[in-house]
Structure formats: structure tokens, C-alpha cells
C-alpha positions as CSV (number, residue, x, y, z in Angstrom):
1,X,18.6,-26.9,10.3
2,X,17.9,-23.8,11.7
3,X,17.6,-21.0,9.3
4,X,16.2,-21.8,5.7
5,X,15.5,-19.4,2.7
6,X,12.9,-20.0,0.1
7,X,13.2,-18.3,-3.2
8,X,10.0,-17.9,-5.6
9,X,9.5,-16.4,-8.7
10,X,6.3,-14.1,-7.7
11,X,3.8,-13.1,-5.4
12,X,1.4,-15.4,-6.4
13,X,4.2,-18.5,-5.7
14,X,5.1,-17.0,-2.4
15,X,1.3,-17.5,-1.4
16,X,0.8,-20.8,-2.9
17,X,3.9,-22.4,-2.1
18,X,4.9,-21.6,1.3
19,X,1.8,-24.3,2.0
20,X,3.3,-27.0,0.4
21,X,7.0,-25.9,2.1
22,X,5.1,-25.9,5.3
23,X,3.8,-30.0,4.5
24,X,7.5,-30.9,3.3
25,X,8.5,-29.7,6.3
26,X,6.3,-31.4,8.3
27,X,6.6,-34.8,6.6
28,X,10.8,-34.3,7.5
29,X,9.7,-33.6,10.9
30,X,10.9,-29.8,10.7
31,X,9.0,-26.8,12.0
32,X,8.8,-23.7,10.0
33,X,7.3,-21.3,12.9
34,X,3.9,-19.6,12.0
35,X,2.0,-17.2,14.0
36,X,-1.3,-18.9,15.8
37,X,-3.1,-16.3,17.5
38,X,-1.8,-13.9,19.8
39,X,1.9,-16.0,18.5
40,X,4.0,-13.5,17.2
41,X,5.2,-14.5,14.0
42,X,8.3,-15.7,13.4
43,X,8.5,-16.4,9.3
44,X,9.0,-13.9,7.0
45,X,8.2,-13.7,3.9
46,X,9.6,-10.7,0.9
47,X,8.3,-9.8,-2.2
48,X,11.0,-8.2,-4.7
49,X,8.7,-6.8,-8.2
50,X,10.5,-7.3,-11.3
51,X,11.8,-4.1,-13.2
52,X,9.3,-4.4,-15.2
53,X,6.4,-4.3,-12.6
54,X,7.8,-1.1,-11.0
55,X,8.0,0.7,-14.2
56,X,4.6,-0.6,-14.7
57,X,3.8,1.0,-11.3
58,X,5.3,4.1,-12.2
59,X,3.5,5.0,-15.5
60,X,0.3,4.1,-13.8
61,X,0.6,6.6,-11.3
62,X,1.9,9.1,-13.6
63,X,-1.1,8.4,-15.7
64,X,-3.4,9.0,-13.2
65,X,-1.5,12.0,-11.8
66,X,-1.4,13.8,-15.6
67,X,-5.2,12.8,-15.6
68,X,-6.0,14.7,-12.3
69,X,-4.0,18.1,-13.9
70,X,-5.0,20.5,-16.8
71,X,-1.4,21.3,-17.7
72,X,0.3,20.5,-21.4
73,X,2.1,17.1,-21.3
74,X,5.3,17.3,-22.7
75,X,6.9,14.2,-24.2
76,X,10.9,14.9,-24.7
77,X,10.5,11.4,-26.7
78,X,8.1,12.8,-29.3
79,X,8.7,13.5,-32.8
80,X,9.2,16.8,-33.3
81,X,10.4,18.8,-36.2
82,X,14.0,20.8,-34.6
83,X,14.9,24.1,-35.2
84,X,17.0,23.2,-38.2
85,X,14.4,20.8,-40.0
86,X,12.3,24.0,-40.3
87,X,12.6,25.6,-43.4
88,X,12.8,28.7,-42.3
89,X,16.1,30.0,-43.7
90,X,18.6,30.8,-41.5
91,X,20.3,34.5,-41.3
């Protein structure tokens, strides 16, 4: 073999689990090439976030920017009374 891919479901597995990858491989006498020093390293590994952790990632750092500013938030989502739910009449 002499490519492989590894696919985990998050960070945290990517960080546990390349170990015990690394063992398999060793016991099947395979070498997965890690960096030892001045060794430039040769495995990769690639974290993709879930939707849900980039939106996460988003409203955090529009939180924070909104909390940094003095201006008016406006939420297009609100509920808001429209021009025709006053009851003002209309001439």
C-alpha cells in the first residue's frame, strides 16, 4: 500500500485515533511516515467542522463584534408590527 486515507468523525478522533492507526500499522508491518525531529513530515492530517460548528463560529464572532460597537442591532427576524398591522388608517 502506498497511499491510505483515514476518515474520522472529529477533531478530538483525529488526535486520538491516528495512535492507534499508527500501532495497527505497525503490527501489519506498514509505515505511516511521521516527522522525528528535523524529519519533515510526511502525514497529513485535515479537519473539516460540521455546518453546525461554523455557524457556531460565526455567531460568536458576531457576538463579540456587536459587543465591541455602540450602534442599534437590527434583527430582520424580529417580530415587528408592519406598516399595515398599525392601525393607523390608511388615506
Amino acid at each position: 500500500m502506498d497511499d491510505g486515507a483515514f476518515v474520522f468523525n472529529n477533531r478530538k478522533d483525529v488526535e486520538t485515533r491516528s495512535l492507534i492507526a499508527f500501532i495497527q500499522m505497525k503490527r501489519l508491518d506498514l509505515d505511516m511516515h511521521i516527522s522525528v525531529g528535523d524529519k519533515i513530515l510526511k502525514t497529513i492530517a485535515m479537519y473539516f467542522p460540521s455546518r453546525s460548528v461554523i455557524r457556531s463560529w460565526i455567531n460568536d464572532h458576531e457576538e463579540h463584534l456587536l459587543s465591541q460597537s455602540n450602534l442599534p442591532v437590527f434583527d430582520p427576524l424580529a417580530k415587528t408590527k408592519s406598516f399595515f398591522q398599525t392601525n393607523v388608517p390608511y388615506h
